[in-house]
N, C-alpha and C positions, 0 to 999 in steps of 0.2 A: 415526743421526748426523744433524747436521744439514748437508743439502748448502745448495747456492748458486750462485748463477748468475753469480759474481764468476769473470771470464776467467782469473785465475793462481791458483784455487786450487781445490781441492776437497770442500774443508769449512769448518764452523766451530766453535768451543767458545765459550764465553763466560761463565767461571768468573766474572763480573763483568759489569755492564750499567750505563747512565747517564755522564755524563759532564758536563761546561763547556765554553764554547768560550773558546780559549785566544789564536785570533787570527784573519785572514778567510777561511782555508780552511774553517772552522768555523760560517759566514752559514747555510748551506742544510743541515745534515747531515743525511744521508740514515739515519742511523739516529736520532735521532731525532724523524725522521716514522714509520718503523718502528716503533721503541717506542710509541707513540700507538696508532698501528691494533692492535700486540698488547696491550695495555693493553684498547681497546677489546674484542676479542676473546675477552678474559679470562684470558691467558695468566698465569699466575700468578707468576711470571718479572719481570712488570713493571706487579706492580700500586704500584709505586712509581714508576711511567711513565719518567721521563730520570732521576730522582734517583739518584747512584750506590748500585749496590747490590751486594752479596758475595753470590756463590750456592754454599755449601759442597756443597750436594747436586749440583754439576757440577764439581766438583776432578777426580775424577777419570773421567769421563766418556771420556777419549778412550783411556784401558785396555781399554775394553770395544767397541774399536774395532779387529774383525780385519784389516781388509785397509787397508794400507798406505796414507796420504794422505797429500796437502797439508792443512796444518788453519792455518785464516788464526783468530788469536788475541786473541778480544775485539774483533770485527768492531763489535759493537755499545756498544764502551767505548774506556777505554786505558789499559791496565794499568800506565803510567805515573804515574797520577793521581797527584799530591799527596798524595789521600786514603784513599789505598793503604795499607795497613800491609806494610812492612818482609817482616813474617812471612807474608803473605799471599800476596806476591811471591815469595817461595822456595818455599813448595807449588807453587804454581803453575809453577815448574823443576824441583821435581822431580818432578812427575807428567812431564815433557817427555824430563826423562832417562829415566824407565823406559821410557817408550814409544819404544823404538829404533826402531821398524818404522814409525811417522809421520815427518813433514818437516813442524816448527813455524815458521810464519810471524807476524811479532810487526811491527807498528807503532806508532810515537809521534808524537805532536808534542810530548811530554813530554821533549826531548833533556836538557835538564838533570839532570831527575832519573836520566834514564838514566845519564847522565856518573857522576853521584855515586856512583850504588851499584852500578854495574858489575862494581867488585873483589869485591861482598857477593854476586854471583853464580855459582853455580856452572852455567857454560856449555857444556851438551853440544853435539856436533858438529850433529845434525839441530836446534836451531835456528836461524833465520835472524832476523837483527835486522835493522826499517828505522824508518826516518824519512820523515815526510810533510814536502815543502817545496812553498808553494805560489808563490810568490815572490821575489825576488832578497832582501828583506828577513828571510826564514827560511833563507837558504843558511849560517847559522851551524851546524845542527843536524846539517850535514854531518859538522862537527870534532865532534862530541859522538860522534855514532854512531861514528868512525872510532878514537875514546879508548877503546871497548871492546873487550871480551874476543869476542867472538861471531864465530866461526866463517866465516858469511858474512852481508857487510852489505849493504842494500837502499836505493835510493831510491824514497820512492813521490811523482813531482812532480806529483799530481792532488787535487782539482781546481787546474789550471796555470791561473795568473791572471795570468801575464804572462811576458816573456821569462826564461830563468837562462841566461844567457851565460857563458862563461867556470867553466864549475862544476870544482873540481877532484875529478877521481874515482880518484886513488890509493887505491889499499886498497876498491874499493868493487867491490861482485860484481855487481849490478845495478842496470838501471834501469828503474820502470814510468811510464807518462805517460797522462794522460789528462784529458778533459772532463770539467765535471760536469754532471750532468745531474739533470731533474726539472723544477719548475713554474717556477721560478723561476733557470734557469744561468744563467752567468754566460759570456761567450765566449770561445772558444780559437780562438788564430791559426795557422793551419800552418808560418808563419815558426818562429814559437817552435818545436815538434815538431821540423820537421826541422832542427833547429840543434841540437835534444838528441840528437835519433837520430844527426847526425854527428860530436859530438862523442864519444859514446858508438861509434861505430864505430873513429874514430882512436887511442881508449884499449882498443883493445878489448875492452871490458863489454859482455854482452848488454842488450837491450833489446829491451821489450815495451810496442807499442802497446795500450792498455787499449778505449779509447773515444774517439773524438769527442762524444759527452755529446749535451746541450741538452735539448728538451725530447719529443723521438722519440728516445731512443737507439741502439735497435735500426735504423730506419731510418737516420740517420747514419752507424752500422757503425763497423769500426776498421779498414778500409781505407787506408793509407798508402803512396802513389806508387805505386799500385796493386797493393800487396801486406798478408799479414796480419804484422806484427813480435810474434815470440811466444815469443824467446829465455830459456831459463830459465838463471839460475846454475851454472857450471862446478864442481862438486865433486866430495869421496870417494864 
């Protein structure tokens, strides 16, 4: 399988790779500088480097997957795309449904398309659907994810480019937050944080500090008021 050093989860699949950026969470992405160096490397996976691409020889990859995960979904894409096909998108839930013994983790910035073809899905309990907001100006994507059928819903607000005040988190089962990080971040205020972390308290939704990012991650740490925030989703 493929593990990962991503703090909330403990794998990956990625029945799909390549992507566009859709808006400015999307300046630095960290997969594809990824895809680049595996490209380089001759992964065969991405000899079409960021261009999106359908990997049918990984549909059903996470079957073959005994012991029980988190599996964070198209870490390196977003199964959301536009240029998705319909049909492409349903294999890929129903490999999620057979695999009862994983916990599927899914993000967009694709909320629209999400919205639209939510009813065309058929939604098993292990997965979990979020949305990336990076700014008060994407706190639309909220109401998109909240319009669907999914089980438990997510917010992932990293990389956090500026304050979300006031976020409504009805219907919403978590929240992850974080810097981003690499050659080039962008900075993150602790103001912002702990305004999400106590809003997130007073609703009470867990919440998971990811990172303070930049360009030392690891030194930076995800230390918050001198503690680790590492709350996972309250489910069956």
């Amino acid at each position: 399988m493929a593990s990962t050093n991503i703090e909330w989860t403990n794998s990956t699949w990625n029945p799909l790779t390549g992507c566009t950026k859709v808006s400015p969470g999307c300046k630095n992405c960290y997969a594809e500088r990824m895809a680049k160096r595996l490209y380089a490397m001759g992964n065969p996976n991405y000899k079409n480097i960021f261009k999106l691409t359908l990997h049918e020889n990984s549909l059903t990859l996470p079957l073959s997957w005994k012991s029980p995960q988190y599996i964070f979904v198209n870490s390196m894409s977003d199964l959301f795309h536009e240029d998705v096909p319909l049909d492409f998108i349903c294999r890929v839930f129903e490999v999620m449904k057979i695999a009862t013994w994983h916990t599927f983790q899914i993000l967009t910035k694709r909320s629209e398309r999400l919205s639209e073809i939510s009813s065309q899905l058929d939604w098993p309990a292990n997965v979990w659907m979020g949305v990336s907001v990076e700014n008060e100006a994407y706190k639309y994507r909220i109401d998109h994810l909240r319009s669907t059928n999914a089980n438990i819903k997510f917010l992932s607000l990293e990389p956090l480019l500026g304050p979300l005040a006031c976020l409504d988190l009805n219907n919403i089962d978590w929240v992850i937050v974080g810097g981003e990080s690499g050659p080039n971040a962008r900075p993150i205020q602790l103001e912002w944080v702990v305004d999400i972390k106590d809003q997130c308290l007073r609703m009470d939704v867990p919440f998971f500090f990811k990172q303070w990012g930049g360009r030392n991650k690891k030194k930076a740490g995800r230390l918050l008021e001198g503690r680790i925030w590492d709350s996972l989703p309250i489910h069956p």
